[in-house]
Structures are given as C-alpha cells and as structure tokens.
C-alpha positions as CSV (number, residue, x, y, z in Angstrom):
1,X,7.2,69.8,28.3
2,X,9.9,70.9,30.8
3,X,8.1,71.4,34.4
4,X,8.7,74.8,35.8
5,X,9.1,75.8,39.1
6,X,6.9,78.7,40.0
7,X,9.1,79.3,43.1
8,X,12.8,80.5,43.5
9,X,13.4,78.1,46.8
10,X,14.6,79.1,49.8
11,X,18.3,77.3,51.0
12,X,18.0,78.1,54.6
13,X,21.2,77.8,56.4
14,X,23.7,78.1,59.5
15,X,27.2,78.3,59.3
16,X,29.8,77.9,61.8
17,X,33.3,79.3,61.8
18,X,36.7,80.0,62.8
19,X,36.3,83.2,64.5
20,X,39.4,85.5,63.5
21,X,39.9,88.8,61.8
22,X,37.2,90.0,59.5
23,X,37.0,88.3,55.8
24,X,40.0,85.6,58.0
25,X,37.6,83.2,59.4
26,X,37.0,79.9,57.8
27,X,33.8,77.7,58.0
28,X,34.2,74.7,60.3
29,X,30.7,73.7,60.0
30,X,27.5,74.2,57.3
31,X,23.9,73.0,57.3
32,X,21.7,73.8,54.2
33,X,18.1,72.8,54.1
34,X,16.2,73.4,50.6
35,X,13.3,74.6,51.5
36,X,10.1,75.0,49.0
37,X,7.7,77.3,51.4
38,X,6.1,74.5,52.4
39,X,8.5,71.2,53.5
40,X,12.2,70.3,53.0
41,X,13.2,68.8,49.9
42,X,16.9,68.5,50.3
43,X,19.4,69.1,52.6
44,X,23.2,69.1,53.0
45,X,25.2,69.0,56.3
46,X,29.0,68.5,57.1
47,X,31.9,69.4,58.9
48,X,34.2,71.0,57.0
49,X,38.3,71.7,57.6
50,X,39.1,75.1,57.6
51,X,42.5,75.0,57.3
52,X,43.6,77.5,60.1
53,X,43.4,77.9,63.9
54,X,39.9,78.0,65.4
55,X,39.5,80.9,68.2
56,X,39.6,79.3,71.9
57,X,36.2,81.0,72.6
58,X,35.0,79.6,69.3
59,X,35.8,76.0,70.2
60,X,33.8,76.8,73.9
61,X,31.3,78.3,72.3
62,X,30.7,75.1,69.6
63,X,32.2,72.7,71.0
64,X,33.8,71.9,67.3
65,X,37.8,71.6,67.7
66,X,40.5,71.3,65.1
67,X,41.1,67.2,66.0
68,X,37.3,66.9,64.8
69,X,37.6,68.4,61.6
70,X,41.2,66.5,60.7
71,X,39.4,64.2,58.6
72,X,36.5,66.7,57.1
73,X,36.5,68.0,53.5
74,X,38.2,71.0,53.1
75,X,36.0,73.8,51.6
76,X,36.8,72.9,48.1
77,X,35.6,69.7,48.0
78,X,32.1,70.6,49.5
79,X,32.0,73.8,47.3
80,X,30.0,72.2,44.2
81,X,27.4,70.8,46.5
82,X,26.8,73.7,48.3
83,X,26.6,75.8,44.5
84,X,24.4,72.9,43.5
85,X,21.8,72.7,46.6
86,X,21.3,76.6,46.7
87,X,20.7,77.0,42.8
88,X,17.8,79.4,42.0
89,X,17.4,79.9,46.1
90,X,16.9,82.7,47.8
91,X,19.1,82.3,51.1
92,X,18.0,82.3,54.3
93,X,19.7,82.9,57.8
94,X,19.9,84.6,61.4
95,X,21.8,87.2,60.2
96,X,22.0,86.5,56.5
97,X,24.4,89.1,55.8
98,X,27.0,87.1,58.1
99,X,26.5,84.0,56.3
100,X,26.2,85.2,52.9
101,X,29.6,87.2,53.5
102,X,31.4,84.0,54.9
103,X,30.4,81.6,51.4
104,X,31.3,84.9,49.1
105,X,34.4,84.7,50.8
106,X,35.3,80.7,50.5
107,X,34.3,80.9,46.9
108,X,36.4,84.0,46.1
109,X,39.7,82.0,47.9
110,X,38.4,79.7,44.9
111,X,38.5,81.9,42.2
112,X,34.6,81.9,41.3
113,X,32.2,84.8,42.2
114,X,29.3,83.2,44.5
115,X,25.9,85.4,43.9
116,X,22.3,84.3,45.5
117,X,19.9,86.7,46.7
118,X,19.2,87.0,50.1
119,X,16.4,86.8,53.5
120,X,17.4,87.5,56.6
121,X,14.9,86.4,59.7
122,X,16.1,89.0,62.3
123,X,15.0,91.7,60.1
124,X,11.8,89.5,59.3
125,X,11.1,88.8,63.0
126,X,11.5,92.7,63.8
127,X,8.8,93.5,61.8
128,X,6.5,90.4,61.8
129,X,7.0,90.1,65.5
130,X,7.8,93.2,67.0
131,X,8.4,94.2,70.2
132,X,10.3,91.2,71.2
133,X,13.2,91.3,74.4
134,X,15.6,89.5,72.0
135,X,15.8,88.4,68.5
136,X,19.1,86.3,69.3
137,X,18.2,83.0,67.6
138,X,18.3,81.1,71.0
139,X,16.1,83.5,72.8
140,X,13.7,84.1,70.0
141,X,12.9,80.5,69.6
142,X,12.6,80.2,73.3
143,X,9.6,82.9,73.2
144,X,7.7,81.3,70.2
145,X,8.1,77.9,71.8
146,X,10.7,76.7,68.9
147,X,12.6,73.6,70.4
148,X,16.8,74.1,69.5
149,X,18.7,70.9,69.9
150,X,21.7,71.8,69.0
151,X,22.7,75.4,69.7
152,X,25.6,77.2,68.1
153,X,25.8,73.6,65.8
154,X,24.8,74.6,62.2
155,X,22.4,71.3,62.1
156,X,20.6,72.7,65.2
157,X,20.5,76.7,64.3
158,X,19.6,76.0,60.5
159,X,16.4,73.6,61.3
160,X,15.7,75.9,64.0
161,X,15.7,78.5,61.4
162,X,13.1,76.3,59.5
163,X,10.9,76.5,61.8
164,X,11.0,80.2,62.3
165,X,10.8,81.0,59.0
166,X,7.6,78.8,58.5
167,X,6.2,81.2,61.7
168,X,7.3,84.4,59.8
169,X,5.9,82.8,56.2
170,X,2.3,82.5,58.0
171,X,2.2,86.1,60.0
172,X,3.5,87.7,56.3
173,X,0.3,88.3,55.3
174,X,1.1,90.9,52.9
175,X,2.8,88.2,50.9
176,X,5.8,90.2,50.7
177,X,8.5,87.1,51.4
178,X,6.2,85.4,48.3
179,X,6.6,87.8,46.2
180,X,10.2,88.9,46.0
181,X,11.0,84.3,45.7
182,X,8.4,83.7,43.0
183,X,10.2,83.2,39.2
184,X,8.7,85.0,36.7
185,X,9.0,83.8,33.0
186,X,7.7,86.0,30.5
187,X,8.3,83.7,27.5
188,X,6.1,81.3,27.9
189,X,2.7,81.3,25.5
190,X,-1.1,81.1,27.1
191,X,-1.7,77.5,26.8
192,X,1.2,76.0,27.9
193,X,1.8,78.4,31.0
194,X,-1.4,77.4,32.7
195,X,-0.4,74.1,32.3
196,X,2.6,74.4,34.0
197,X,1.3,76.2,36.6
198,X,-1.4,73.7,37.6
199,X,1.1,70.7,37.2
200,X,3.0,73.0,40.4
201,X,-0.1,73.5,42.4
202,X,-1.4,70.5,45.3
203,X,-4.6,68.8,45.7
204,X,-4.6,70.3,49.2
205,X,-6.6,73.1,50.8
206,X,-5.5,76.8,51.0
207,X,-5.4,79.7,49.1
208,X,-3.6,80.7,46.2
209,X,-2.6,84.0,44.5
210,X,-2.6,85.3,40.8
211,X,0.2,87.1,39.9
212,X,1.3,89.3,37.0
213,X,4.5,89.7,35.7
214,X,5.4,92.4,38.2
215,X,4.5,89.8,40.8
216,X,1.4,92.0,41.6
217,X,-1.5,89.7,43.1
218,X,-4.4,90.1,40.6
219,X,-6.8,88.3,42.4
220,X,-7.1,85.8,46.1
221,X,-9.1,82.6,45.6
222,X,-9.3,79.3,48.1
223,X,-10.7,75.7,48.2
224,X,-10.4,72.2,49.6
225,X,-8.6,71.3,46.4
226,X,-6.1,74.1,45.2
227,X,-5.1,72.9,42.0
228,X,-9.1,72.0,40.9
229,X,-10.1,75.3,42.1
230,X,-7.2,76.8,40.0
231,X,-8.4,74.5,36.8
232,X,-11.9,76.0,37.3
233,X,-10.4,79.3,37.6
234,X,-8.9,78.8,34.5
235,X,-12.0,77.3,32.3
236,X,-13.8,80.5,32.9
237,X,-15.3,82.2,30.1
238,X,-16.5,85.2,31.2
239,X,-15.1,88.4,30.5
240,X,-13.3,89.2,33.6
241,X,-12.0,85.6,33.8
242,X,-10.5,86.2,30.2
243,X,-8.6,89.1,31.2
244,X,-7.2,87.7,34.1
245,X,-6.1,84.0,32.7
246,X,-4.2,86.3,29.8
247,X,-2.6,88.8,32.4
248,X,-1.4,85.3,34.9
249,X,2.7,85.0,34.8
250,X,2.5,82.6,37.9
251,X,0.5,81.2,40.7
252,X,1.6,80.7,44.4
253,X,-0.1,79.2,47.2
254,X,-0.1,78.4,50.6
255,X,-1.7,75.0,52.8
256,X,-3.8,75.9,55.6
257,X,-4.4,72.1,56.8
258,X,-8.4,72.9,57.3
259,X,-11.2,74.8,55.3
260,X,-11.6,76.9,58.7
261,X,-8.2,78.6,58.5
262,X,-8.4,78.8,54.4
263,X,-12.2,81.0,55.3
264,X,-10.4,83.3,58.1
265,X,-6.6,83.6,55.8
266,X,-8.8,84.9,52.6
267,X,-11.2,87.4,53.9
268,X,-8.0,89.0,56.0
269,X,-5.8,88.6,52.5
270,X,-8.2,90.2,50.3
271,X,-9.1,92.8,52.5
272,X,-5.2,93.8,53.3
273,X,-4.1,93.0,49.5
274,X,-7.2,94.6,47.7
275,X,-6.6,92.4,44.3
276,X,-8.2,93.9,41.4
277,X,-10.0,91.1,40.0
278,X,-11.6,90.2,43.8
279,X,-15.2,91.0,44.3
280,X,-15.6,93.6,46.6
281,X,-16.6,91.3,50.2
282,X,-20.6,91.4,51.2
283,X,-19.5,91.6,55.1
284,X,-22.8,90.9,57.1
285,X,-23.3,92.9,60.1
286,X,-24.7,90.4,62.4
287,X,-24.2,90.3,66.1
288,X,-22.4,87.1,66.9
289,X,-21.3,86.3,70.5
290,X,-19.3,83.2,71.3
291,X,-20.7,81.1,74.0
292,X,-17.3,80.7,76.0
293,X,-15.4,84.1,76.8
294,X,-11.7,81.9,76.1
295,X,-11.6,79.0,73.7
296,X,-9.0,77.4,71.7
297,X,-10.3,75.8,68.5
298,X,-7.9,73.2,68.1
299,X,-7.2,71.5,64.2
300,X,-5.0,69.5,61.6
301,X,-2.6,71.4,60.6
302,X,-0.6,71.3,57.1
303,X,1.6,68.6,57.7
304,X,2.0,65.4,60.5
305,X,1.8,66.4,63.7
306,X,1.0,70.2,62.9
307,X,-1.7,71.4,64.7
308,X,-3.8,74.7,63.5
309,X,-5.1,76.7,66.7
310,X,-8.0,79.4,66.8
311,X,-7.6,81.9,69.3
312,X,-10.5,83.4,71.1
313,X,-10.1,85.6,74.4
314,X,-12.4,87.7,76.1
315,X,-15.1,86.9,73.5
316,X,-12.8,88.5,70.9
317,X,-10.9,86.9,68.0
318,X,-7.4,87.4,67.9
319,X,-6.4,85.3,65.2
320,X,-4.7,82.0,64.5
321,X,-1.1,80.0,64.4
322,X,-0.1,76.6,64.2
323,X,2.0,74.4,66.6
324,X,4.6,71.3,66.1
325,X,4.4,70.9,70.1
326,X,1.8,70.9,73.3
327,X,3.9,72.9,75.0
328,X,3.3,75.7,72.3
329,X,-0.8,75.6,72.9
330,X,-0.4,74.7,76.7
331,X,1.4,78.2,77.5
332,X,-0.8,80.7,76.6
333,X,2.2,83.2,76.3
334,X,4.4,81.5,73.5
335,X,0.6,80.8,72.0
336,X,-0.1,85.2,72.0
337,X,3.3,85.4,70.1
338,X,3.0,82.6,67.4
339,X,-0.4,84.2,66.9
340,X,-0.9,85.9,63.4
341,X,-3.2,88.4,64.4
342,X,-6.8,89.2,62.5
343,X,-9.6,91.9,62.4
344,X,-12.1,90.8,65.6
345,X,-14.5,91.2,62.3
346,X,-18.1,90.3,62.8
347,X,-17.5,88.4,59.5
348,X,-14.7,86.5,60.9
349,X,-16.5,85.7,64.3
350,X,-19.3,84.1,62.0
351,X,-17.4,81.8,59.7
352,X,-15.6,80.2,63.1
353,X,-19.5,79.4,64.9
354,X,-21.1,78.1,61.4
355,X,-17.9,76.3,61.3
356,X,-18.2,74.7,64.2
357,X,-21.7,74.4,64.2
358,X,-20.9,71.9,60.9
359,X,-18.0,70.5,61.2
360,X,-15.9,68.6,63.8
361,X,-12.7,69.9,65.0
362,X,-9.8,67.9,66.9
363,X,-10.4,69.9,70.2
364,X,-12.2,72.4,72.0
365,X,-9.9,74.0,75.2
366,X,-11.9,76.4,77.8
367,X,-9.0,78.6,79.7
C-alpha cells in the first residue's frame, strides 16, 4: 500500500534579489528548507545568476555582488529543484507575499505557471504575538531570543524563519496553521485509512487530533506513545468510538518532549477547541499553592538540545515555551514572549505539583 502523507509540508524560505522596478528584480539568492511541523527533512540552497544589474544598496545591504554569482546557475537551471522540493507545501516566509510574487515571476519568464498556497509569519506573529515594537525579521528574532547568523543571506533569514515558525506552531493553539496544511483524501475505505494514518504517527509523546473531512477536530487525545494510543483509539468498540473511527479523514499531531507539557497542552486544547467526541473535563476545585512564588520548571524538550520550560510567577501559572538556547531561559524577558500563555486554572496548577511530586525534571530555577 502507498504511504500517505497526512500533512501538506511546509517549504519555508528566503529569497534574495536584485532590487529594481517592480515584477524587474531577479533572485540572486534562495534557501528552501522542507519542513514537516516537526524537523527538516530537506533542504535546498544556492546562489543563483540573475542575469541583470544588482541595486548598489542591494549589494550593501547583502553583501552578494554580480562577480559572485558569475559562475551560479541561472534561474532556469535551479527551477525543477525548487518545483520539486516545494511539491504539496504550503510556503512559508517573512513576507510571503514578496517571495511568492518573486518565484511566480521567474517561472512565468519560463513559460510555466508556479501555484503553491501560502503562510506568511508577520501576519502569524501579529496575532500570535501581539503587541510587539517590530515584526522586522531581525528585530523579532532578537525579542524571542532567535539567534540570525546570517542576516539579509537567504540561508540565515530562512533557518531563522524555522525557528519562528516552530514558536508560532506551539502558541497556535487553536490549531488553525494545522488545519488549513493537513491533506485530506476522501477516497480512501475504512480499513486501509487507519492504517495509513498510524503508519504516519510517532512512538513519541504528545497529543494528537481527529479530524473529519472538513478538517474539523472531532476529538483531543494524548499519551507517552502517540501512535499506540492512536491504535487503542482505534480498537474501540463502543458506540461512540464507532462513530468517530468511521467519521476520521486524518490524524495530526504534535511532540511535546515530556508527559508534563502533553497534561497542560490537552486540558488548554480541549477546553479552547471543544471537540465533540471529548468528555466534558471533571475540573477539581482544590486549593493548590506553589511552594516558591517564581520557579522555572525546566525539561527535555522535543528534539536534542530543546529544552521545555514551565513558567510560574507570583504563584501564578503563566504557561509554557521551549528554548534551543540559555540565553532564552536566562532572560526572563525573551522567556515572557516565547511563553504560550495558559488559564492560571486550579486544574493546571495541580497536574504541575503531582508532577513534580512523581517525577524528576532536568531543573528547578528560583528567580
């Protein structure tokens, strides 16, 4: 059976160019990393001649000049990759609309229409992260603590671009990004579909989310193993279980790294999503006070390196985020902004002490 892949991907990308008149400019440079919502899986980056002038303040600005790009492929022969690595993508920029326009345009000089839907993370950060000075890419990833080692470089700007758009992927929490990428295949028969769908899902913990061929999210579950939990889901006989396996088009899911964040992530997703096959949630109402007015409950994270962080200030919950760098969870301003916020719930302040009271976390900071 042909695997399916539950996802359209994400082909996040920076492009750098001429400069010139409008629908004139040529690309000089392009990065494209294939994103799958949860780690690269392909990338593609190259200089490319444009085969006209570059703008003086383009050339200060980049630091790319025409002797550099004597030698580089001219658009044309870069094209197929570039149709090839952002194939059923949805793509993603800082300014999407720019970038989308400038590819449209190379590919129209070629004679073939170049179509792909399209994210764009300013508009994403304006609403996931309002309130911001600046949502230039350079200052925003300077306020979330996003390190840019090349700026104005399409390698630099495009895995910068990564990185925000993991941030913006966690603090979506209405699952709308999800839900406009996810494929929906309405051919497939019963047995075969949950089959594929469990062959896509990870032995990892995290959530995942049932959806219905209108991309709805029929129902929120989690677990240290996704794809058993998923399986169990789907073995189910009961009546209700029945009616949801038959109405399932597709499942997504996201890795929170630890059980702790998987607890917190459902019982804020449910209760903002309200899936119709959820139970309704028994929230206790128990007084729990932490023992330490500030505290950062520090974590794995979902990959190497990744760190998930707890916030709690002034004996409140504010939520959680998680951090590539120290410098993120050592500044306790980039930390507020990378924060995805969550209900200071009685409920939520519970699951974090019986957690710690059971388990063994990385680090505990006092501020």
């Amino acid at each position: 059976m042909e695997k399916e892949t539950i996802y359209n991907l994400y082909a996040i990308l920076d492009i750098e160019t001429t400069g010139g008149q409008f629908n004139e400019e040529g690309i000089t440079e392009i990065a494209i990393y294939k994103f799958d919502g949860h780690q690269i899986v392909d990338q593609f980056i190259s200089l490319v001649n444009p085969e006209r002038d570059i703008q003086p303040f383009v050339v200060n600005l980049t630091g790319i000049n025409s002797g550099m790009l004597k030698n580089a492929p001219k658009f044309f022969e870069v094209a197929k990759r570039i149709v090839e690595i952002t194939e059923d993508c949805v793509l993603v920029a800082h300014n999407a609309n720019f970038d989308n326009r400038i590819l449209t345009t190379e590919f129209r000089r070629l004679g073939f229409t170049f179509e792909r839907k399209t994210l764009c993370t300013v508009e994403l950060s304006k609403k996931l992260i309002p309130d911001l000075e600046s949502y230039k890419l350079g200052r925003l990833c300077r306020s979330l603590g996003i390190p840019v080692s090349s700026r104005h470089r399409a390698d630099g700007d495009a895995i910068a671009t990564v990185q925000l758009f993991k941030l913006l992927l966690n603090k979506d929490v209405d699952k709308e990004i999800v839900k406009q990428a996810i494929k929906i295949d309405k051919t497939k028969t019963l047995a075969p579909k949950l089959l594929s769908i469990l062959d896509e899902l990870p032995s990892k913990t995290g959530l995942f989310y049932v959806h219905n061929n209108t991309r709805t999210i029929l129902y929120i579950g989690k677990g240290k193993n996704i794809k058993k939990t998923v399986n169990q889901l789907f073995l189910r006989t009961t009546k209700r279980a029945k009616i949801l396996q038959n109405s399932v088009v597709t499942v997504s899911y996201e890795e929170t790294g630890n059980d702790l964040i998987a607890q917190l992530k459902y019982i804020e997703e449910v209760r903002i999503n309200k899936p119709q096959y959820n139970f309704k949630l028994n929230l206790k109402a128990i007084a729990i006070q932490f023992s330490n007015e500030n505290l950062l409950v520090i974590d794995r994270g979902r990959t190497l390196g990744e760190k998930s962080v707890v916030l709690i200030e002034n004996n409140e919950f504010k939520g959680f985020c998680y951090a590539d760098l120290s410098y993120q969870i050592s500044n306790i301003e980039i930390l507020r902004t990378l924060i995805s916020p969550m209900e200071n719930s009685v409920y939520n302040r519970e699951i974090i002490k019986k957690y710690l009271q059971k388990n063994t976390v990385e680090k505990l900071i006092r501020f």
